[in-house]
C-alpha angles and dihedrals in degrees: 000000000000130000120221109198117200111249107268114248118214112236116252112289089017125113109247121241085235122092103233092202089068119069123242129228136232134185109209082179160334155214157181112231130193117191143151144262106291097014117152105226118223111228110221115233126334091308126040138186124191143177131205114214099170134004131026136273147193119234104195124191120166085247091060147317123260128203112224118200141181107305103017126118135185141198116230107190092167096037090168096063088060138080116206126186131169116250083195150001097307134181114190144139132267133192141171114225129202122203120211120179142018126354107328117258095229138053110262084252113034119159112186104195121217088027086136096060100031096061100025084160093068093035082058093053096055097035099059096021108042110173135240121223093247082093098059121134087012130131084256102060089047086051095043093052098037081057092061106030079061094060092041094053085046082063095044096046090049087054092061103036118105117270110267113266098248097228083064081070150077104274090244081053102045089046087065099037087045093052090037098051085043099054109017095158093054108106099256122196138192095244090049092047088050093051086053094047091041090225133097122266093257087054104044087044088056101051086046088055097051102035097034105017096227135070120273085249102050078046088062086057098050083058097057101041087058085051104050093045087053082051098051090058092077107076084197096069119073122239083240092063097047089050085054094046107056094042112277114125090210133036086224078063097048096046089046089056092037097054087045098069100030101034102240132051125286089249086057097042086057104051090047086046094061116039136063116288092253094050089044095057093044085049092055090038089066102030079054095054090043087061089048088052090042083046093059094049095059097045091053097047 
């Protein structure tokens, strides 16, 4: 069974233990849901977080559409902006989230993929105890979503870590991370990764989920997402040249990946990346306002 504690309150005149500068998380509530093939999900409240347990789904922006599978979450924090439906019979949670605090910890889309099977004790918890919204505003809600915005921001840390130094691995590991971090455009795929490792694919998708916690080619992306970041910082190379250089044949596939895992476009990652905070913010501000107007576009042609 698992314990929930109530977040601990610093006495009067004394610092709190929270760092005022990340957001918190609150679930105002939760539920199993179980819908066909084709179905349009209803997010619940401005920010939403959702697990599939079974099935598959479409998360649709106007930037780009994103398969979700078995095991994947995401984090919605404008739900409103997004379309979900159902590809197959699905059962997942959903959950409406609620920030409190500083700049929130996570970009306003973030999927972590194999969350499902990377934390089965919390996928436990919301799958057999969803939450009404009584408790909404407890101890408990506060608990309940702190437990999972921790595991989420875990997903989102190891993204942008740097790859594993190969010699810090098994030698059938480091093989696979050493040729991956060498050549990250090149087109992997699971077959060649297993021949340099001399092991089957189950196999080598095992030892990459214990050792690594992720999937060799999702491995491969992380790569590629450290290189292309590294790439970006160099306002002299185009963002066409860094798609081409970490392995995407189009620059509409690179910005796709790319948003996928930070949460805004390369060309807005860049500009954020390399100016002041405040001009960041006023920079993402505007580029933010420029996708609701391109939102609107499309939704009136």
């Amino acid at each position: 069974m698992v314990v929930l504690e109530p977040p601990r309150v610093a006495p009067s005149g004394t610092s709190s233990a929270v760092d005022p500068r990340t957001a918190r998380w609150e679930l105002t509530g939760s539920s199993v849901e179980h819908l066909g093939a084709g179905t349009t999900v209803h997010l619940p409240g401005p920010s939403a977080w959702l697990l599939v347990l079974d099935g598959e789904l479409a998360v649709e922006s106007w930037q780009a559409t994103e398969v979700l599978t078995a095991s994947d979450a995401a984090f919605l924090g404008r739900a409103h902006a997004y379309r979900v439906r159902t590809t197959e019979a699905t059962r997942l949670v959903l959950a409406s989230v609620r920030q409190s605090g500083g700049e929130p910890p996570l970009p306003e889309h973030f999927v972590a993929r194999d969350f499902g099977t990377t934390h089965r004790g919390i996928t436990a918890l919301v799958e057999m105890c969803p939450m009404s919204t009584a408790h909404h505003l407890s101890y408990f809600a506060t608990s309940y979503g702190e437990l999972i915005a921790a595991a989420m921001r875990k997903h989102h840390r190891e993204l942008a870590d740097d790859p594993p130094a190969p010699e810090s691995l098994a030698p059938e590991l480091g093989r696979v991370v050493a040729a991956v971090s060498h050549d990250p455009a090149r087109s992997w795929t699971l077959e060649e990764l297993a021949r340099i490792a001399h092991l089957s694919r189950s196999s080598l998708g095992e030892r990459f989920r214990v050792a690594l916690g992720t999937s060799p080619l999702q491995f491969v992306r992380q790569v590629r997402m450290h290189r292309s970041r590294q790439l970006l910082a160099d306002d002299d190379r185009s963002v066409t040249h860094v798609a081409f250089a970490v392995g995407y044949g189009s620059v509409a596939a690179f910005s796709r990946a790319f948003t996928s895992v930070h949460g805004m476009t390369p060309r807005c990652w860049r500009a954020h990346s390399s100016r002041p905070p405040a001009q960041a913010r006023e920079a993402r501000s505007t580029h933010e306002g420029e996708d609701r107007t391109g939102q609107e576009h499309r939704r009136q042609t």
